[in-house]
C-alpha positions as CSV (number, residue, x, y, z in Angstrom):
1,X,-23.4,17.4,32.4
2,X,-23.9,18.9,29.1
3,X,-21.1,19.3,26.8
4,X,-22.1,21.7,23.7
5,X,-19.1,21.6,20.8
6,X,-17.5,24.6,20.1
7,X,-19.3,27.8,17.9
8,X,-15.7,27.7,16.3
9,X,-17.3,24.5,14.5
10,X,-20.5,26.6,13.5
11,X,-19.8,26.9,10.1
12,X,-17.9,23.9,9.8
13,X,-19.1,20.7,7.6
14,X,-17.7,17.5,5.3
15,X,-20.3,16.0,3.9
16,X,-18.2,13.5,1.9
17,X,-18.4,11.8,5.3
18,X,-21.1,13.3,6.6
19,X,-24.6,11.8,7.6
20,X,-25.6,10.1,4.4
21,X,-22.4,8.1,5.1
22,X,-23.3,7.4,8.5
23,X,-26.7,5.8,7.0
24,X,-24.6,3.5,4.8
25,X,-22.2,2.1,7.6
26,X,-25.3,1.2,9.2
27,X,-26.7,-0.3,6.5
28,X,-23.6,-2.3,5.3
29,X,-23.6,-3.1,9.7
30,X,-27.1,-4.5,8.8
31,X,-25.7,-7.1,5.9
32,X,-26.7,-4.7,3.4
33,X,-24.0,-4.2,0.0
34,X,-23.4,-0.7,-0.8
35,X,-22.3,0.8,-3.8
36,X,-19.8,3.4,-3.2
37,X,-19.3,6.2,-5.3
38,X,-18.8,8.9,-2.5
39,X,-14.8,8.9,-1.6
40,X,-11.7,9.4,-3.3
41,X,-9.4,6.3,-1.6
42,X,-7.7,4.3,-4.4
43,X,-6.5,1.2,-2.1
44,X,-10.0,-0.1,-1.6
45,X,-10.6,-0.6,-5.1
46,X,-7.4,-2.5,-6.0
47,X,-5.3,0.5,-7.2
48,X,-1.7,-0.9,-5.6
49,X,1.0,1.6,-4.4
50,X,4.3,1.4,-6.5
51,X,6.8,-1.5,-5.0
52,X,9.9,0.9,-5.0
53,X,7.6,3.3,-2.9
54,X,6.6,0.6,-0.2
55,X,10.6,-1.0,-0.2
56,X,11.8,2.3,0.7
57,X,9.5,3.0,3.7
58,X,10.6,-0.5,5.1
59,X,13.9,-0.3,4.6
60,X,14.1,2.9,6.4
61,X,11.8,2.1,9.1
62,X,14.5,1.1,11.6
63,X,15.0,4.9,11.3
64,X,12.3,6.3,11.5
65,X,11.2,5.8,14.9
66,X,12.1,9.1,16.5
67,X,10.9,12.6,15.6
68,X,11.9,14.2,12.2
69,X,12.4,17.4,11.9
70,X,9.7,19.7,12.0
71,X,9.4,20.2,8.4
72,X,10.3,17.0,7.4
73,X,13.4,14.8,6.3
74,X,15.8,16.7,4.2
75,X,16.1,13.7,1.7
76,X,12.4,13.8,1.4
77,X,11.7,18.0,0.8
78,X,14.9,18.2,-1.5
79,X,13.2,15.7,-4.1
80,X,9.5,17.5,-3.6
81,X,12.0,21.4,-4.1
82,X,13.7,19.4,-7.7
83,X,10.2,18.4,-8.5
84,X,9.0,22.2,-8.9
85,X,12.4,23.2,-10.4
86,X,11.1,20.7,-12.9
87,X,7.9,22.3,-13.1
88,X,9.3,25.5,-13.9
89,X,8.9,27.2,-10.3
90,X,12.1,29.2,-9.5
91,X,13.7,29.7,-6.1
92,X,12.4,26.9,-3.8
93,X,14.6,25.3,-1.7
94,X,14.6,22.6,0.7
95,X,13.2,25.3,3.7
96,X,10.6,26.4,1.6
97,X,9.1,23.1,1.8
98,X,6.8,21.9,4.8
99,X,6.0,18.0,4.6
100,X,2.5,17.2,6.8
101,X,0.4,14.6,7.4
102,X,-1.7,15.1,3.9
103,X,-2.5,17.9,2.4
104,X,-5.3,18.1,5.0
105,X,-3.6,18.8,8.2
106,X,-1.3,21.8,5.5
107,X,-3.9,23.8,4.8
108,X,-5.6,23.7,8.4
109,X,-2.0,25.2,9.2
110,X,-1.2,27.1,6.6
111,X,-4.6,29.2,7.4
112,X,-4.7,29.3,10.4
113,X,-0.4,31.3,10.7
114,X,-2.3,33.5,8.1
115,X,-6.3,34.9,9.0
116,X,-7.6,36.9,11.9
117,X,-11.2,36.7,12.1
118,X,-13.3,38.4,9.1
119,X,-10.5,38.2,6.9
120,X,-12.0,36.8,3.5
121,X,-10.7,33.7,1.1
122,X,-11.8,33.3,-2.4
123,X,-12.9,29.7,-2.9
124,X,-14.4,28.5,-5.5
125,X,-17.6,26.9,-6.1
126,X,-17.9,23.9,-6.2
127,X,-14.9,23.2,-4.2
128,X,-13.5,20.8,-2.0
129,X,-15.3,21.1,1.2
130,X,-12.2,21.1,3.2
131,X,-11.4,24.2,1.9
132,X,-14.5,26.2,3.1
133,X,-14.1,24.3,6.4
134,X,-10.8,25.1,6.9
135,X,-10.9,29.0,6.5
136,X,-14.3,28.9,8.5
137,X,-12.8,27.3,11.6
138,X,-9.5,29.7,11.8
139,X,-11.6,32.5,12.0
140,X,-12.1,33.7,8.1
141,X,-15.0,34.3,5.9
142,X,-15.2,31.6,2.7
143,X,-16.4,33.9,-0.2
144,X,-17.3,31.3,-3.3
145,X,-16.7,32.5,-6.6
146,X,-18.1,30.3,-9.2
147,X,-17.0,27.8,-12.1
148,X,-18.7,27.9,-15.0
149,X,-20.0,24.5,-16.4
150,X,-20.7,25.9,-19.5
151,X,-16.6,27.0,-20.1
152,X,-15.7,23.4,-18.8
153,X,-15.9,24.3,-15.4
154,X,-13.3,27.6,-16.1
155,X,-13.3,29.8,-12.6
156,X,-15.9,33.0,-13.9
157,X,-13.0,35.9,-13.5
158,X,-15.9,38.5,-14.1
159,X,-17.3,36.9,-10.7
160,X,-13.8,37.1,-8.7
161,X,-13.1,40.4,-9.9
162,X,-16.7,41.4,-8.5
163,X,-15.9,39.6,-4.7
164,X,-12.7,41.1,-3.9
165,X,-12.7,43.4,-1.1
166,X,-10.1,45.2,1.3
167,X,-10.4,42.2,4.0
168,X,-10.1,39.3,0.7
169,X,-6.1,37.7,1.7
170,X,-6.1,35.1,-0.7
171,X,-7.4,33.5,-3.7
172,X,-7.6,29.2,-3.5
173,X,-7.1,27.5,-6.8
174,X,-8.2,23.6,-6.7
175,X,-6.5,22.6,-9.9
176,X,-7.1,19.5,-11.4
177,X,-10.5,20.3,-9.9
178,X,-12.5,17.9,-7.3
179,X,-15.5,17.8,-7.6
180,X,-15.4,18.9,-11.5
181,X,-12.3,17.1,-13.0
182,X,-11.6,20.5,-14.5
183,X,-7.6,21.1,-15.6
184,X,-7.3,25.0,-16.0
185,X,-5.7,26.2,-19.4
186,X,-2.9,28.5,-19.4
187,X,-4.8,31.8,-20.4
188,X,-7.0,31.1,-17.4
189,X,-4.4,30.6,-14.8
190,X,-2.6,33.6,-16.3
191,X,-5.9,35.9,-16.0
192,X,-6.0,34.7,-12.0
193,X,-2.7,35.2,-11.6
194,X,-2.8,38.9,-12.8
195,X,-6.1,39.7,-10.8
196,X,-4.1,38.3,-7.8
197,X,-1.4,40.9,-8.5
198,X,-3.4,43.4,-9.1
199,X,-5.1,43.1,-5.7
200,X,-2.2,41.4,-4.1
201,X,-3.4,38.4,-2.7
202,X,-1.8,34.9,-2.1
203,X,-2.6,32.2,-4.2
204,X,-2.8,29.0,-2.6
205,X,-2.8,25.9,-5.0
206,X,-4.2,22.9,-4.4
207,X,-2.3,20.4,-7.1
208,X,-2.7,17.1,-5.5
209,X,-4.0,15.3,-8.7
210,X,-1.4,17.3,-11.0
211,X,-0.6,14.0,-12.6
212,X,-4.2,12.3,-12.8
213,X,-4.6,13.9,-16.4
214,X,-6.6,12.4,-19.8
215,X,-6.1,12.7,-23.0
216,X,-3.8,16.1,-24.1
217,X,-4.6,17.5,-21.1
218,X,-2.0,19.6,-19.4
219,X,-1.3,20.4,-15.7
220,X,0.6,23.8,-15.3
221,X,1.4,24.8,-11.9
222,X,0.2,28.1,-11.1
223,X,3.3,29.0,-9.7
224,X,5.2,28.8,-12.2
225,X,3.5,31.6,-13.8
226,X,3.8,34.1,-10.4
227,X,7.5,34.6,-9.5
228,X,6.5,37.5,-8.2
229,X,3.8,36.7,-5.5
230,X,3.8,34.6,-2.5
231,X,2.0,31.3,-3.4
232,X,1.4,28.4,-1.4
233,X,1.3,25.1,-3.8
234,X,0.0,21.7,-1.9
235,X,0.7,18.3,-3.3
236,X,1.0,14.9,-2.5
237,X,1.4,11.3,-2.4
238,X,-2.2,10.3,-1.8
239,X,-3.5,10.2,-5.1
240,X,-0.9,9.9,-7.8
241,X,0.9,7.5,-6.1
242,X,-2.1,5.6,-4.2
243,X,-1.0,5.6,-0.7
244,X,-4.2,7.8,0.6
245,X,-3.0,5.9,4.3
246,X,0.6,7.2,4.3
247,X,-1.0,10.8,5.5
248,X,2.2,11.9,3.1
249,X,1.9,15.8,1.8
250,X,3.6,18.6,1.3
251,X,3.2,22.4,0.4
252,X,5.6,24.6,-1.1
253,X,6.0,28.5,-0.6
254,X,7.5,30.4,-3.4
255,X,7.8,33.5,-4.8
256,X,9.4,36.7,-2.7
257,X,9.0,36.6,0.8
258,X,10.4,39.7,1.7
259,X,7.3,40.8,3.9
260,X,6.2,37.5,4.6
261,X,8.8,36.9,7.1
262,X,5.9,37.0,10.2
263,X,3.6,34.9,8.7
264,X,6.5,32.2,7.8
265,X,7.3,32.6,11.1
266,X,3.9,31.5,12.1
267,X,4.2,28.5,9.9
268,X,7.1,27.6,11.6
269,X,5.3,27.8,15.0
270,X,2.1,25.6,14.1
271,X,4.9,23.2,12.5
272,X,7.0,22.6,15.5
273,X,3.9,22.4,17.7
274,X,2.4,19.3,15.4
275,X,6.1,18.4,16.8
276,X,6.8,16.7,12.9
277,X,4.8,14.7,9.7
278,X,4.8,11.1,10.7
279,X,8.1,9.9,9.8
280,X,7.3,6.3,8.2
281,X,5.9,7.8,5.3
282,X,8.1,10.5,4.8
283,X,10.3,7.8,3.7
284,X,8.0,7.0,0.8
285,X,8.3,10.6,-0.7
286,X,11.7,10.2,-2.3
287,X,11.6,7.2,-3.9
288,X,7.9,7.7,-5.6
289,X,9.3,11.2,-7.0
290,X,12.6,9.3,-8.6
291,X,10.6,6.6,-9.6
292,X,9.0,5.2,-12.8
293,X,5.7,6.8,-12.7
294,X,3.1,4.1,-13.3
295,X,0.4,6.9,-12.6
296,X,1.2,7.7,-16.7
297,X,-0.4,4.3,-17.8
298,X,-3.4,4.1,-15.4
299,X,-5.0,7.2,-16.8
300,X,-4.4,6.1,-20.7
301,X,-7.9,5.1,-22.5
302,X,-6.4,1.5,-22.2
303,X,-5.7,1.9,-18.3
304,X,-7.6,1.6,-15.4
305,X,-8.3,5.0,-14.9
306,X,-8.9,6.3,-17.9
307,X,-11.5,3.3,-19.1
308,X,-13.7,3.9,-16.0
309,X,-13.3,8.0,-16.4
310,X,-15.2,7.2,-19.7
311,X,-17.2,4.6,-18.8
312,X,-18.6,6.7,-16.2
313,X,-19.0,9.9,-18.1
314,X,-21.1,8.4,-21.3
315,X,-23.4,6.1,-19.1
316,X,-23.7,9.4,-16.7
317,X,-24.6,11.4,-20.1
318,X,-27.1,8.8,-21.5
319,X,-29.8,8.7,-18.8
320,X,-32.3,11.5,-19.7
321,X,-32.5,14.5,-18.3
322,X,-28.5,13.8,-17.2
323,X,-25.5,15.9,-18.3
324,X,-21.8,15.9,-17.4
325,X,-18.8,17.8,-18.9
326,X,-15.7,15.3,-19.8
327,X,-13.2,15.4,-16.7
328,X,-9.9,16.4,-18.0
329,X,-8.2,15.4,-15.0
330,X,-8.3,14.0,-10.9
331,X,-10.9,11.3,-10.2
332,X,-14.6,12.6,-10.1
333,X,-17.4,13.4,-12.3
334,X,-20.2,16.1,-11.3
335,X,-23.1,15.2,-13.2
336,X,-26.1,17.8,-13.6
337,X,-29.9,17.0,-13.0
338,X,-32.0,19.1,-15.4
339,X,-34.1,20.9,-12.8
340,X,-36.9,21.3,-15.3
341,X,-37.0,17.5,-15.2
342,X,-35.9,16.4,-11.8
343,X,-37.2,19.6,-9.5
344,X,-35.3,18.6,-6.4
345,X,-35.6,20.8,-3.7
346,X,-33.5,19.2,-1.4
347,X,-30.6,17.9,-2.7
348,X,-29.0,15.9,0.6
349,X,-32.6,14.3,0.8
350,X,-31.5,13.4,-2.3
351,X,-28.7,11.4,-1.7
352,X,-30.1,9.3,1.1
353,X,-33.1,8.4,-1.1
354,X,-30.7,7.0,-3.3
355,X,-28.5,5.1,-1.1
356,X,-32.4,3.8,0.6
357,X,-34.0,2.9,-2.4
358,X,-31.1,1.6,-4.9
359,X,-27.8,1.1,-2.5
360,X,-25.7,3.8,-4.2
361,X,-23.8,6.3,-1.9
362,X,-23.2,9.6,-3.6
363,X,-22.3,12.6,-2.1
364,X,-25.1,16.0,-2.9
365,X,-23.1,19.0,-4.8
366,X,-24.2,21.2,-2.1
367,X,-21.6,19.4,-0.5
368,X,-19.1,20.9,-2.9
369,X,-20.8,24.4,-2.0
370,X,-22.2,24.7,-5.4
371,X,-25.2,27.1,-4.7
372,X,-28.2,24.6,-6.7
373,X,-29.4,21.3,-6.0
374,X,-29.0,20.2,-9.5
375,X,-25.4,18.2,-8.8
376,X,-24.1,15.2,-7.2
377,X,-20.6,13.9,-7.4
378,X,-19.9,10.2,-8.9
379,X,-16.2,8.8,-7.5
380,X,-14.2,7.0,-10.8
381,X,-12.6,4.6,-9.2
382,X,-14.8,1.6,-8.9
383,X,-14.0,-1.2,-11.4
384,X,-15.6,-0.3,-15.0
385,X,-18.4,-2.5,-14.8
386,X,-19.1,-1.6,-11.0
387,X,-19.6,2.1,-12.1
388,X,-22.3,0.5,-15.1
389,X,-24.6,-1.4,-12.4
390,X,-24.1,1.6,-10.3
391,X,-24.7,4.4,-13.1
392,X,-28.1,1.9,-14.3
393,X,-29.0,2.0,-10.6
394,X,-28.8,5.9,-10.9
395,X,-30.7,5.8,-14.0
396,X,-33.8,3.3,-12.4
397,X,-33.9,5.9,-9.0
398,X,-34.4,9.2,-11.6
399,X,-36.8,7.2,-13.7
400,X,-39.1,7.5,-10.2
401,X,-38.3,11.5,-9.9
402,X,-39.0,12.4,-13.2
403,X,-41.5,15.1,-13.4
């Protein structure tokens, strides 16, 4: 018997773990050491969760063997609703907030209680492939509207002005960006949030590396500058606080929902059927908000973070033909290939070459849905002088592609 997957999937793909990955698992299954620079998961490379965090869940795991509620424990959202007060986004409370297993399974939910097939999201380009999957399998149309590298990887507004139509629901702001390590400036987010009022669309923020920020960079949540429209805003304990494992998310609705109330009422529907987040690390949420936030000295010049973010980005701009805009923010740097020097046709070819010939796994920017085959994405987190034998490995590969 044949069994064919479903055409719902058609349009669905994750390359970050996608065949190229499958190639090195079966290299590493073959004795071989690879070089990864493809994922961002901070436990692997020694990046320790905060103690407090890790005490609570333990302490509270003699409770925590039943179901929660659907949205979550109350201790748990009322720290994530004080956290946006802080942030300067008016109105949450504890019911507006929906913890999940990461911000993964949210916005799976959080599409699918809002599109009917053909109804349009604005994504941008390049994105985080979860994103364009997401819409794509709940019946939507992704519609990319591109950054542009040359204003530090700034959405183009001239370019989502130009792709709204009557079927576009929603705009998607990944902010700090992955794959660019973009953090959006006030005037920009402002501009966004008034072509979303103008065509009155729901913003859906993707924040989850709001406090993975260098130098004078500053994170402003979207929100805060749209009382006035409904906005989704997805965060998370994944990143800032390094527990990628603990599946332990959250998203926040704000703004008026006076005409929402069917579509909340979907959310509540697709919440109760996932029964509840999984309860162990709901635990952790609390105690990492209250806490000392260690994620502050990680991304100084002198912390881990921050060293490697550099490290990666001036070894990344020295090789010829190589250019990368400074990441402001999150954990990635998106590197360009100067097509007039490196004419690569195929960029996923690309990146198994690579990971054949030198051991490195990177994942292709078409994997981000940027449009060219000029990019690939480089993951920060590797120690400092792992990212230098890595980045020289880089270098000694393009020296054999150079036209």
């Amino acid at each position: 018997m044949q069994v064919i997957q479903s055409a719902k999937l058609t349009n669905v793909c994750y390359d970050i773990r996608g065949p190229v990955l499958r190639r090195a698992r079966q290299l590493e299954a073959e004795g071989q050491k690879i070089l990864k620079l493809h994922i961002g998961n901070p436990a692997p490379f020694g990046f320790e969760a905060p103690p407090e965090l890790l005490q609570d869940m333990v302490r509270n795991l003699p409770e925590a063997h039943g179901y929660s509620d659907s949205k979550g424990i109350l201790p748990a959202r009322r720290a994530v609703a004080q956290r946006y007060h802080e942030q300067g986004v008016a109105g949450v409370d504890v019911e507006d907030v929906y913890l999940g297993n990461g911000v993964s399974e949210l916005i799976v939910m959080t599409l699918q209680a809002l599109l009917d097939d053909g109804d349009q999201v604005l994504i941008p380009a390049p994105d985080y492939p979860l994103w364009t999957a997401a819409v794509s399998l709940c019946g939507g149309t992704p519609v990319h509207y591109l950054c542009d590298e040359a204003a530090a990887w700034a959405p183009a507004l001239d370019d989502i002005e130009a792709k709204v139509t009557d079927r576009t629901k929603a705009i998607v702001i990944i902010n700090p960006n992955n794959p660019t390590g973009a953090v959006y400036p006030r005037p920009v987010l402002e501009r966004i949030v008034e072509l979303a009022r103008r065509h009155r669309l729901i913003i859906f923020a993707d924040e989850i590396y709001d406090r993975i920020l260098y130098d004078d960079a500053e994170h402003i949540s979207i929100a805060s500058l749209a009382p006035d429209l409904l906005c989704l805003t997805f965060g998370g304990l994944s990143k800032n606080y390094r527990v990628a494992g603990f599946r332990s998310g959250w998203v926040v609705l704000s703004g008026p929902m006076d005409g929402a109330e069917s579509y909340i009422e979907g959310l509540e529907i697709l919440a109760n059927m996932r029964l509840c987040p999984n309860v162990p690390g709901q635990h952790a949420i609390q105690a990492a908000l209250g806490g000392y936030q260690s994620i502050g000295d990680l991304v100084l010049p002198t912390g881990r973070l921050g060293e490697q973010r550099d490290r990666a980005w001036k070894l990344l701009n020295g090789l010829p033909g190589v250019s990368c805009v400074k990441p402001r923010g999150a954990l990635y740097v998106f590197p360009r290939l100067d097509p007039e020097m490196y004419p690569i046709e195929d960029d996923v070819r690309f990146a198994f070459d690579l990971l054949e010939q030198q051991r490195i796994l990177v994942v292709q920017g078409t994997g981000f849905n940027w449009p060219a085959t000029d990019h690939f994405r480089v993951v920060t987190l590797q120690y400092a002088d792992d990212l230098e034998e890595a980045i020289g490995r880089i270098g000694d590969f393009l020296e054999t592609r150079r036209r």
